[in-house]
Backbone as JSON Lines, residues from 0, in Angstrom:
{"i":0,"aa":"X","n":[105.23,98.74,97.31],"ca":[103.91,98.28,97.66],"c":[103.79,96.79,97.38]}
{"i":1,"aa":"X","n":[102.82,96.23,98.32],"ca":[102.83,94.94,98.08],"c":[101.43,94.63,97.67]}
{"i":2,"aa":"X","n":[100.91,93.64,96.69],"ca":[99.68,93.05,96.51],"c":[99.09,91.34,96.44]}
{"i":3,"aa":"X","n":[98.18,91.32,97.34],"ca":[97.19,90.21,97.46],"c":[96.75,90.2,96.41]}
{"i":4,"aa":"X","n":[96.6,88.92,94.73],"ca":[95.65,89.11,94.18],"c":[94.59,87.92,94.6]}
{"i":5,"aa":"X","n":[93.14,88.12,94.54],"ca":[92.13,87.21,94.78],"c":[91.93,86.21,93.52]}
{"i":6,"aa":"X","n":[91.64,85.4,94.03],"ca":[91.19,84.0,92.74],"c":[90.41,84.66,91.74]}
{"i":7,"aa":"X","n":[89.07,85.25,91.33],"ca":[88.98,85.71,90.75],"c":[89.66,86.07,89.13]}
{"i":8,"aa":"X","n":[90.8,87.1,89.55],"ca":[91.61,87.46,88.61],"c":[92.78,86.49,88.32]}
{"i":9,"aa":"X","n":[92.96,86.94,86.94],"ca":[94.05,86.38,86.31],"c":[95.62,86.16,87.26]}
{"i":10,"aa":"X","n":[95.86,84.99,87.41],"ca":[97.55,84.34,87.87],"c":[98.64,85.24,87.34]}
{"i":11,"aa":"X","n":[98.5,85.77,86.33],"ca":[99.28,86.52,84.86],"c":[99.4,88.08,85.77]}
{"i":12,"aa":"X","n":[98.54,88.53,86.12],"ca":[98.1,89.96,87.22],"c":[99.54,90.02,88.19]}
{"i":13,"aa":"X","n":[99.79,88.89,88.59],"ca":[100.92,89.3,89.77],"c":[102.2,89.2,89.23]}
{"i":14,"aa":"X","n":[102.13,88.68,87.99],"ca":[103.43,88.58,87.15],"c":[103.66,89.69,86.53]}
{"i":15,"aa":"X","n":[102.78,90.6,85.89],"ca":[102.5,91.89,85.76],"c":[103.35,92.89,86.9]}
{"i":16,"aa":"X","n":[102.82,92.66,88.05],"ca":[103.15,93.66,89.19],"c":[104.4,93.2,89.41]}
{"i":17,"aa":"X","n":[104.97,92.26,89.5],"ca":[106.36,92.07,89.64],"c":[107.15,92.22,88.71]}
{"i":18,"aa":"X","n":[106.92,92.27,87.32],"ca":[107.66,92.86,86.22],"c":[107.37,94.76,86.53]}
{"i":19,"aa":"X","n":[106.73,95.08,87.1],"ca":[106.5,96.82,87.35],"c":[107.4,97.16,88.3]}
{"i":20,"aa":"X","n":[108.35,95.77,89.14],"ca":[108.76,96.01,90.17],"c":[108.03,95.99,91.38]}
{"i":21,"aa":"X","n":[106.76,95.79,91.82],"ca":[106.46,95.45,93.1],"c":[105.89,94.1,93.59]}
{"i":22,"aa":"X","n":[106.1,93.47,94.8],"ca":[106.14,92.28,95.22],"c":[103.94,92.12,95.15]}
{"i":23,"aa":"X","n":[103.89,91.2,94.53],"ca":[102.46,90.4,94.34],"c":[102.83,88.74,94.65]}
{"i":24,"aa":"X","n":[101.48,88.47,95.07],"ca":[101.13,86.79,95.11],"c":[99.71,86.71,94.55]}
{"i":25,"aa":"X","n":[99.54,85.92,94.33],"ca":[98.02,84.97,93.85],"c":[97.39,84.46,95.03]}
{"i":26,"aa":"X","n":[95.89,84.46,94.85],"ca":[95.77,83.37,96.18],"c":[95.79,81.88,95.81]}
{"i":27,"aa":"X","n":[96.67,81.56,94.53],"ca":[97.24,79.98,94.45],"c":[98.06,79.87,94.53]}
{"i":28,"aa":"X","n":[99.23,81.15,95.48],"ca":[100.06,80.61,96.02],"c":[99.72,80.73,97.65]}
{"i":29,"aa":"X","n":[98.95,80.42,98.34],"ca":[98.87,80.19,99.31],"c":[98.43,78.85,99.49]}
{"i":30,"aa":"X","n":[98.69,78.45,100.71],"ca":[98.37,76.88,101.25],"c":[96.87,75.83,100.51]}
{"i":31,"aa":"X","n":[95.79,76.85,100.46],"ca":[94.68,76.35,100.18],"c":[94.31,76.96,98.58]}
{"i":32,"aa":"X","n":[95.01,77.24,97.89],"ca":[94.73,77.74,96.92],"c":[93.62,78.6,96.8]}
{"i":33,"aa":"X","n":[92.64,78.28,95.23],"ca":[91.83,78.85,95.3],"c":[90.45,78.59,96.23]}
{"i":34,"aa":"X","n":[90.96,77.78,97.15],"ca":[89.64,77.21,98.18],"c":[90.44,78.34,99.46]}
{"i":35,"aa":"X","n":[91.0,78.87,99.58],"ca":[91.74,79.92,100.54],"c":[89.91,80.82,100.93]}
{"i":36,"aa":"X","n":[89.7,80.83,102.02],"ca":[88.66,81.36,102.47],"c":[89.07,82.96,102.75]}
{"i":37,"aa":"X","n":[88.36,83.86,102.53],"ca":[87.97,84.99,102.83],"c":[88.84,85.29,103.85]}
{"i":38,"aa":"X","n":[88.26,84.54,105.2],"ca":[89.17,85.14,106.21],"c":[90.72,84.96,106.23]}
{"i":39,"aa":"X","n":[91.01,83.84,105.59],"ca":[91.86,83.51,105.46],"c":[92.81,84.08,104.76]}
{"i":40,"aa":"X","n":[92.46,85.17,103.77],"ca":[93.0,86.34,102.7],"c":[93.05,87.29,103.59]}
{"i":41,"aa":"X","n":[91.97,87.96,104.61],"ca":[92.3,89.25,105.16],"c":[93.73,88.94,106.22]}
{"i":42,"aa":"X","n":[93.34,87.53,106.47],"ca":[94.5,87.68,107.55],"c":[95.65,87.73,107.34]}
{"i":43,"aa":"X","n":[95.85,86.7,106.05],"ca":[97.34,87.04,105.22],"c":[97.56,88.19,104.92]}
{"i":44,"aa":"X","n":[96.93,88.93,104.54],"ca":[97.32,90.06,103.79],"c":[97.17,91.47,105.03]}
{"i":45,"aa":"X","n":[96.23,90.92,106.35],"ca":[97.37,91.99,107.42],"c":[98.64,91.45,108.25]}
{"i":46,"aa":"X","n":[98.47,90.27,107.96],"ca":[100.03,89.86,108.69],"c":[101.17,90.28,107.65]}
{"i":47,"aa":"X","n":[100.79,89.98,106.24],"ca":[101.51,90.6,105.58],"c":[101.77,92.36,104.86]}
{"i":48,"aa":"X","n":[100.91,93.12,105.41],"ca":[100.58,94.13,105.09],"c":[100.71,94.18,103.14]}
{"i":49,"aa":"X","n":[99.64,93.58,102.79],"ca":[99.15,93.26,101.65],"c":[97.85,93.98,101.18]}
{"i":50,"aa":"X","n":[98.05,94.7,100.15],"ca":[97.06,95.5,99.64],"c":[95.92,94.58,98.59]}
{"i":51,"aa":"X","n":[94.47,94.13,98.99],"ca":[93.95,93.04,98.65],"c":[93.41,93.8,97.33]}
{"i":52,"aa":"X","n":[93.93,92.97,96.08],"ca":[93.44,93.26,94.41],"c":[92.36,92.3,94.37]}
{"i":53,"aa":"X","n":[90.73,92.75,93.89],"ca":[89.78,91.29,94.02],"c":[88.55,92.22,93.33]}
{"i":54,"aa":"X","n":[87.42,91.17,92.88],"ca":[86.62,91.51,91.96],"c":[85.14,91.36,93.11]}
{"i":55,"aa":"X","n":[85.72,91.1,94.33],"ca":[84.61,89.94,95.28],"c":[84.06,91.39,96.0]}
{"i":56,"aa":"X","n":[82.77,91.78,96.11],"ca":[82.34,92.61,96.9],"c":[82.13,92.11,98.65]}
{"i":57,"aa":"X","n":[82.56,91.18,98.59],"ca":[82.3,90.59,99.92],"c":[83.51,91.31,100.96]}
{"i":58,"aa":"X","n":[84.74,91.23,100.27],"ca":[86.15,92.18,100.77],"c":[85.67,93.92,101.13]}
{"i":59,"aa":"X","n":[85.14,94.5,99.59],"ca":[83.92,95.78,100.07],"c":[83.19,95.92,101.14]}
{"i":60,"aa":"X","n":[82.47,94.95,101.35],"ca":[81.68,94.9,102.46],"c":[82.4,94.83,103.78]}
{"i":61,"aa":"X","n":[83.62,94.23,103.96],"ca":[84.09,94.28,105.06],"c":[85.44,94.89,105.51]}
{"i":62,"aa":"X","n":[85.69,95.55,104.06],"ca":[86.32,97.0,104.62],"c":[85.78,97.96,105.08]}
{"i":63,"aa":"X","n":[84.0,98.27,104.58],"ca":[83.71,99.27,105.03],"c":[82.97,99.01,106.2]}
{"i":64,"aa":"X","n":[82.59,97.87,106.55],"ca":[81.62,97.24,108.17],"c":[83.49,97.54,109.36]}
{"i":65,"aa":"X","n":[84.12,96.66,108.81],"ca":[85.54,96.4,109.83],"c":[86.61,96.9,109.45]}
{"i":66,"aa":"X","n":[86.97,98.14,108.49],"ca":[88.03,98.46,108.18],"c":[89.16,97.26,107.7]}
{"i":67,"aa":"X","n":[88.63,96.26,107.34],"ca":[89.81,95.3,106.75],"c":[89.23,94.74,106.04]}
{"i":68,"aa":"X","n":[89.51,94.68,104.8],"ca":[91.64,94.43,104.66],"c":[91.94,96.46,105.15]}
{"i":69,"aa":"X","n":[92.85,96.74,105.38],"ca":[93.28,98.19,105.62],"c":[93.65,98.85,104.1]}
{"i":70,"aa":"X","n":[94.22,98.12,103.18],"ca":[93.5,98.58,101.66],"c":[93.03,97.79,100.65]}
{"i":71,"aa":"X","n":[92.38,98.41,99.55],"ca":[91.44,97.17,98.67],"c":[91.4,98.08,97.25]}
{"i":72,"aa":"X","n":[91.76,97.54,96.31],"ca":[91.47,97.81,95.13],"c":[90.12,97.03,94.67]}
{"i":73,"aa":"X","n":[89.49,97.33,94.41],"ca":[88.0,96.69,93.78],"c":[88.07,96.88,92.36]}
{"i":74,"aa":"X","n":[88.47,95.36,91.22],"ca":[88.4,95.63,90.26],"c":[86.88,95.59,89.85]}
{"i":75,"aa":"X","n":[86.28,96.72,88.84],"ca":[85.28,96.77,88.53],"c":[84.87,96.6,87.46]}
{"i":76,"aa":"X","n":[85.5,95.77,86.45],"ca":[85.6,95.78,84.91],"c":[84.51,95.07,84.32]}
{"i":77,"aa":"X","n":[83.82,94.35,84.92],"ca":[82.8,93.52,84.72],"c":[84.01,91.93,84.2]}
{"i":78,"aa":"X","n":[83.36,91.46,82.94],"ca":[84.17,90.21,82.25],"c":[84.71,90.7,80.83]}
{"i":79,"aa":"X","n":[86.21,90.74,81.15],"ca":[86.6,91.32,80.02],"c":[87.58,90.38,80.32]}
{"i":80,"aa":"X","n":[88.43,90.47,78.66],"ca":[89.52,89.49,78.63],"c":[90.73,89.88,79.08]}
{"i":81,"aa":"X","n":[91.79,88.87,79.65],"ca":[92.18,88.81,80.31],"c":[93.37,89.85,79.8]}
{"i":82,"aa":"X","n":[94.02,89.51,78.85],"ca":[94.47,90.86,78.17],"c":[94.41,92.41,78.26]}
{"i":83,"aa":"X","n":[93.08,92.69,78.27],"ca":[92.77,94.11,78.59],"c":[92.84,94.2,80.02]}
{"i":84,"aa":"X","n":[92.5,93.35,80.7],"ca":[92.89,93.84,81.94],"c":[94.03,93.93,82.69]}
{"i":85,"aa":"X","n":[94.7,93.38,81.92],"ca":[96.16,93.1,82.12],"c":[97.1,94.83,81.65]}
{"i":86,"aa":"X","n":[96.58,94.72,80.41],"ca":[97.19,96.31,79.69],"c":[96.24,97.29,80.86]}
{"i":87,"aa":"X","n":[95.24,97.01,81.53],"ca":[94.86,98.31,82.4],"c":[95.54,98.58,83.75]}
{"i":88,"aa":"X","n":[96.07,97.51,83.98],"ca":[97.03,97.14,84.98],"c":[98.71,98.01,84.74]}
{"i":89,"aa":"X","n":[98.51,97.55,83.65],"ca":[100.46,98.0,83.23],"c":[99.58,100.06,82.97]}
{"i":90,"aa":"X","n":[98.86,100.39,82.12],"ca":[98.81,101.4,81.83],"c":[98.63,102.06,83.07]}
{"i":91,"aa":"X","n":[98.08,101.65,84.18],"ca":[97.46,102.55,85.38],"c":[98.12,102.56,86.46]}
{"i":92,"aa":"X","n":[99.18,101.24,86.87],"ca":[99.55,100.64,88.0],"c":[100.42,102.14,89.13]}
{"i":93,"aa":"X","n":[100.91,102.64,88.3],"ca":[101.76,104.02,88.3],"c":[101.03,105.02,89.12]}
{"i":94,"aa":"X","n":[99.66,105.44,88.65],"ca":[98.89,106.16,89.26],"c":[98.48,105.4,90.12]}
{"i":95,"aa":"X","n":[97.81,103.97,90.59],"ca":[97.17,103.15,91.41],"c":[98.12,103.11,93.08]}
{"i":96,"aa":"X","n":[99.22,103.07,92.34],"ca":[100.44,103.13,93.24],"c":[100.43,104.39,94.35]}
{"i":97,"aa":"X","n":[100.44,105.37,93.41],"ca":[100.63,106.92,93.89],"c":[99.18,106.97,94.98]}
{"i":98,"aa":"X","n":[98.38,106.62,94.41],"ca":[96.83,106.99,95.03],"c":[96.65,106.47,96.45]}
{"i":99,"aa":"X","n":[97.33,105.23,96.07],"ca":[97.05,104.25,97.35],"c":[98.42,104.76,98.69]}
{"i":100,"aa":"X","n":[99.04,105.73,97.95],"ca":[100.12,106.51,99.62],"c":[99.0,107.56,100.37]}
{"i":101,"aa":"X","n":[97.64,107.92,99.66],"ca":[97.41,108.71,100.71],"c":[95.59,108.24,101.19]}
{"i":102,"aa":"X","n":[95.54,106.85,100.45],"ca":[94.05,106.69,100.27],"c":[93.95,105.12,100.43]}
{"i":103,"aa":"X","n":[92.9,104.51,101.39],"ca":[92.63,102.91,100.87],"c":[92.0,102.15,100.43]}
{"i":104,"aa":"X","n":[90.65,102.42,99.63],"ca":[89.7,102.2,98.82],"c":[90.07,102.83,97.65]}
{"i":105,"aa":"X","n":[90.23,102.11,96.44],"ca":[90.74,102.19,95.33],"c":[89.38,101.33,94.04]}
{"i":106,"aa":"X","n":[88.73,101.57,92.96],"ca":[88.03,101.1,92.26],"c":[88.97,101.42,91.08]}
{"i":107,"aa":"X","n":[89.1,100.08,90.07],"ca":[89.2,99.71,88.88],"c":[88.54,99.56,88.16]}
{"i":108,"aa":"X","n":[87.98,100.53,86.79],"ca":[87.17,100.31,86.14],"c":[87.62,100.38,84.56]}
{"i":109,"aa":"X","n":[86.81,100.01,83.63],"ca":[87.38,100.04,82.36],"c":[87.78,101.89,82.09]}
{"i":110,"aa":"X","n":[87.47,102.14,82.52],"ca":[87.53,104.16,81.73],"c":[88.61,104.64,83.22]}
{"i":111,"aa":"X","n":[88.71,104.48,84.37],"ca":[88.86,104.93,85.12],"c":[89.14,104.51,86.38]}
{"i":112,"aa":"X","n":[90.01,105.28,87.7],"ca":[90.21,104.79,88.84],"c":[89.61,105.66,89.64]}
{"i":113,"aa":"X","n":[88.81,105.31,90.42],"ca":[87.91,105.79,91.38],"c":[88.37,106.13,92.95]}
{"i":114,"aa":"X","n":[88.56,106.87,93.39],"ca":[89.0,106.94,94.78],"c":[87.93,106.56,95.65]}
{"i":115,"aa":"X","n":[87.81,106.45,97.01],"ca":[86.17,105.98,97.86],"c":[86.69,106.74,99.07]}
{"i":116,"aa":"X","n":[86.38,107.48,99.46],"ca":[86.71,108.15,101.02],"c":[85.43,107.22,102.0]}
Protein backbone atom coordinates (compact mmCIF):
# COMPACT_ATOMS: atom_id res chain seq x y z
CA UNK A 1 0.00 0.00 0.00
CA UNK A 2 0.98 3.32 -0.72
CA UNK A 3 0.34 6.67 1.35
CA UNK A 4 -0.19 10.48 0.70
CA UNK A 5 0.53 12.17 4.01
CA UNK A 6 -1.17 15.84 4.18
CA UNK A 7 0.74 18.88 5.73
CA UNK A 8 -1.13 18.79 8.61
CA UNK A 9 0.58 15.73 10.12
CA UNK A 10 3.82 15.02 11.28
CA UNK A 11 6.98 14.57 8.33
CA UNK A 12 8.09 11.68 11.02
CA UNK A 13 4.39 9.76 9.88
CA UNK A 14 5.89 8.66 6.49
CA UNK A 15 9.10 7.61 8.00
CA UNK A 16 7.03 5.50 10.24
CA UNK A 17 5.23 3.82 7.20
CA UNK A 18 8.32 3.15 5.46
CA UNK A 19 10.07 1.61 8.38
CA UNK A 20 6.53 -0.79 8.48
CA UNK A 21 7.60 -1.42 4.99
CA UNK A 22 5.17 0.53 2.88
CA UNK A 23 5.98 3.32 0.38
CA UNK A 24 4.69 7.01 1.98
CA UNK A 25 5.52 10.71 0.97
CA UNK A 26 4.76 14.00 2.75
CA UNK A 27 3.18 16.72 0.98
CA UNK A 28 6.85 18.46 1.46
CA UNK A 29 7.96 16.30 -0.76
CA UNK A 30 6.12 17.48 -3.53
CA UNK A 31 6.95 20.48 -5.82
CA UNK A 32 4.96 23.10 -3.78
CA UNK A 33 5.39 21.85 -0.48
CA UNK A 34 3.23 22.67 2.14
CA UNK A 35 1.52 25.41 -0.17
CA UNK A 36 0.62 22.06 -2.48
CA UNK A 37 -3.17 22.86 -3.03
CA UNK A 38 -5.89 20.41 -2.44
CA UNK A 39 -6.35 19.69 -5.93
CA UNK A 40 -3.17 19.32 -6.39
CA UNK A 41 -2.95 16.28 -3.62
CA UNK A 42 -6.04 14.49 -5.11
CA UNK A 43 -4.41 14.49 -8.34
CA UNK A 44 -1.11 13.18 -7.18
CA UNK A 45 -2.34 10.75 -5.26
CA UNK A 46 -4.75 9.32 -8.26
CA UNK A 47 -2.04 9.44 -10.70
CA UNK A 48 -0.25 7.83 -8.13
CA UNK A 49 -2.77 5.59 -6.68
CA UNK A 50 -2.06 7.02 -3.21
CA UNK A 51 -4.13 6.44 -0.24
CA UNK A 52 -4.62 10.25 1.16
CA UNK A 53 -3.56 10.23 5.31
CA UNK A 54 -4.96 14.00 6.43
CA UNK A 55 -6.63 15.67 9.37
CA UNK A 56 -8.42 18.26 6.61
CA UNK A 57 -12.21 17.58 6.34
CA UNK A 58 -12.19 19.31 3.14
CA UNK A 59 -10.60 15.73 1.47
CA UNK A 60 -14.05 14.22 3.52
CA UNK A 61 -16.06 16.35 1.82
CA UNK A 62 -14.90 15.48 -1.47
CA UNK A 63 -14.67 11.95 -1.22
CA UNK A 64 -18.04 11.75 -0.33
CA UNK A 65 -19.55 14.75 -2.99
CA UNK A 66 -16.81 13.08 -5.93
CA UNK A 67 -15.57 9.88 -4.77
CA UNK A 68 -11.93 11.26 -4.62
CA UNK A 69 -9.32 10.76 -3.42
CA UNK A 70 -10.64 6.81 -4.09
CA UNK A 71 -9.25 6.23 -0.40
CA UNK A 72 -8.84 8.49 2.74
CA UNK A 73 -7.89 7.83 6.15
CA UNK A 74 -9.27 10.78 8.27
CA UNK A 75 -7.08 11.26 11.20
CA UNK A 76 -9.38 12.18 14.01
CA UNK A 77 -7.24 12.64 17.08
CA UNK A 78 -7.91 16.13 17.69
CA UNK A 79 -4.10 17.84 18.90
CA UNK A 80 -2.15 15.39 20.43
CA UNK A 81 1.56 15.03 20.45
CA UNK A 82 3.27 14.01 17.92
CA UNK A 83 4.55 10.92 19.60
CA UNK A 84 1.28 9.39 20.38
CA UNK A 85 0.29 9.64 17.18
CA UNK A 86 3.04 8.26 15.84
CA UNK A 87 2.84 4.99 18.40
CA UNK A 88 -1.01 4.92 17.01
CA UNK A 89 0.30 4.62 13.70
CA UNK A 90 2.95 1.80 14.43
CA UNK A 91 0.30 0.05 16.91
CA UNK A 92 -2.65 0.08 14.27
CA UNK A 93 -0.99 0.43 10.80
CA UNK A 94 -1.44 -3.59 10.50
CA UNK A 95 -5.11 -3.51 10.93
CA UNK A 96 -5.42 0.00 8.87
CA UNK A 97 -3.70 -1.91 6.15
CA UNK A 98 -5.98 -5.00 6.23
CA UNK A 99 -9.21 -2.71 6.37
CA UNK A 100 -8.33 -0.58 3.61
CA UNK A 101 -8.22 -4.16 0.98
CA UNK A 102 -11.87 -4.22 1.25
CA UNK A 103 -13.00 -0.59 2.32
CA UNK A 104 -12.09 3.29 1.46
CA UNK A 105 -13.06 5.56 4.14
CA UNK A 106 -11.01 4.81 7.06
CA UNK A 107 -11.23 7.21 10.54
CA UNK A 108 -8.33 7.48 13.04
CA UNK A 109 -9.16 8.14 16.34
CA UNK A 110 -7.45 8.09 19.73
CA UNK A 111 -9.48 4.70 21.08
CA UNK A 112 -10.20 3.41 17.67
CA UNK A 113 -10.50 2.84 13.76
CA UNK A 114 -13.69 3.53 12.32
CA UNK A 115 -14.81 2.08 9.04
CA UNK A 116 -17.46 4.67 6.88
CA UNK A 117 -19.48 2.73 4.20
Amino acid sequence: MKFLIDAQLPYLLADVLIQKGFFATHTENLPNKQSTTNKDILDFAASNSLIIITKDLDFLDSFILNNNPKKLLLVTTGNIKNRKLLDLFRLNIKTITELFEHNNLLELNNDQIIVHY
